[in-house]
C-alpha positions in Angstrom: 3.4 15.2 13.0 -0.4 15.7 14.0 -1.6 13.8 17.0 -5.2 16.3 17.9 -6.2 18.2 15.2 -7.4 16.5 11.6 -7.4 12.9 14.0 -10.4 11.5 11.8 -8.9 12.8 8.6 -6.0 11.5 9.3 -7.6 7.8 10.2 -9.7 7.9 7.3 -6.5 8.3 5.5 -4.8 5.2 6.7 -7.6 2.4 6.7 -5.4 -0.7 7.1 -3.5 1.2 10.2 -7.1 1.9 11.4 -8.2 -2.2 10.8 -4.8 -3.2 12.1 -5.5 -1.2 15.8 -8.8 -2.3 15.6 -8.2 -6.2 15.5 -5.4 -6.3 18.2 -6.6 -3.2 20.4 -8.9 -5.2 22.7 -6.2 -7.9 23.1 -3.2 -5.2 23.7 -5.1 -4.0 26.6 -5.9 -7.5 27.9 -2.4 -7.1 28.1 -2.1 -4.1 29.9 -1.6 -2.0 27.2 -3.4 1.4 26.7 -3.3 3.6 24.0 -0.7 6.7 24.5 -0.6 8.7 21.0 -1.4 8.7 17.0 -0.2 10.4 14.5 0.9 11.0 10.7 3.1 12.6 8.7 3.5 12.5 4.6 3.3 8.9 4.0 3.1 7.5 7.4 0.4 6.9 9.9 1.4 5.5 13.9 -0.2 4.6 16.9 1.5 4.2 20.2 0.6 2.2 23.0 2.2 1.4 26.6 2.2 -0.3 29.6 3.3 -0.1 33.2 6.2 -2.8 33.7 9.8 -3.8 34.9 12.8 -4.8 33.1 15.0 -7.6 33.5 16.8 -5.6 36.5 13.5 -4.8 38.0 13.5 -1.2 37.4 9.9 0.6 36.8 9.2 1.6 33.8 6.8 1.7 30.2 7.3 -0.8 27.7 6.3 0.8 24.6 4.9 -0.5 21.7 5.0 1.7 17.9 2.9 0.2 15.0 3.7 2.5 11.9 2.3 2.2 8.5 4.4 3.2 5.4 2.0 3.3 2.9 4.1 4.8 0.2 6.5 1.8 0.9 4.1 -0.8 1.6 5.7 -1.5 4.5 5.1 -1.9 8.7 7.0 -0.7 11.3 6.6 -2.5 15.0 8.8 -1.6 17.8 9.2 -1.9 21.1 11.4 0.1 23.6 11.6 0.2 27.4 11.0 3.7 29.1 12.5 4.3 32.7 10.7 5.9 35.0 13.5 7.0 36.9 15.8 8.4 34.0 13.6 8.5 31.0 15.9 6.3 29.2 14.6 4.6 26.1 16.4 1.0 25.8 15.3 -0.3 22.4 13.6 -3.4 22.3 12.5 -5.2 19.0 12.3 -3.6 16.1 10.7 -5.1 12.9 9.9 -4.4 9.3 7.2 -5.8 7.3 6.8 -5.5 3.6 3.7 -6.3 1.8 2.4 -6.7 -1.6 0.6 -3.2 -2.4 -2.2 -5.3 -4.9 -3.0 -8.2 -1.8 -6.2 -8.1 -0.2 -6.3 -5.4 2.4 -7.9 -7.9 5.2 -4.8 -10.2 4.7 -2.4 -7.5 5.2 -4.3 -6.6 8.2 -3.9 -10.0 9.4 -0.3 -10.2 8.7 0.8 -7.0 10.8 -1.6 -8.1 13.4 1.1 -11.0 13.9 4.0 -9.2 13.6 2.7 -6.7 16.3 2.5 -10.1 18.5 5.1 -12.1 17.6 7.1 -8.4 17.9 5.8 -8.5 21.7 6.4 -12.2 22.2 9.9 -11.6 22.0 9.4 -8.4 23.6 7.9 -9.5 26.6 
């Protein structure tokens, strides 16, 4: 897993994981959202983003939010876990899978992980 070194080799590497942060970055942090991490291994690029928050029981924590690209399986991951502050315990939120035809148009792939990402933190939330 690389999250410093090789950073823009590794994002020129994963173009649709780069377009995909892109288009819902500015609205993630209208949501309080910031971004925490990146990284890639073989066949997989991620980014990571979190935000202050409470749970249901109104203890402090991070809601985290992972958007991973498998590009050898066509296929994105989006999930969301709570973090607390006091423990460090990860309760898992949503998790979803997203396949995608490898020969669509890379702009309407985009688009379709952008809304699972939000309809991932709609349910999330």
């Amino acid at each position: 897993m690389d999250t410093t070194d090789g950073m823009s080799d590794e994002r020129r590497h994963d173009l649709l994981l780069r377009e995909v942060v892109d288009r819902c970055q500015q609205d993630l942090g209208q949501l309080g959202f910031c971004l925490d991490d990146r990284g890639s291994s073989a066949d997989c690029g991620w980014v990571r983003f979190n935000r202050h928050t409470r749970d249901a029981h109104s203890r402090q924590g991070m809601l985290v939010l992972l958007i991973a690209h498998a590009r050898r399986d066509c296929a994105w991951l989006v999930d969301t876990r709570f973090v607390d502050a006091a423990l460090q315990i990860h309760t898992p939120g949503r998790k979803r899978v997203h396949r995608y035809d490898p020969d669509a148009d890379s702009s309407h792939v985009a688009r379709e992980a952008v809304e699972v990402v939000y309809s991932t933190l709609a349910v999330a939330a």
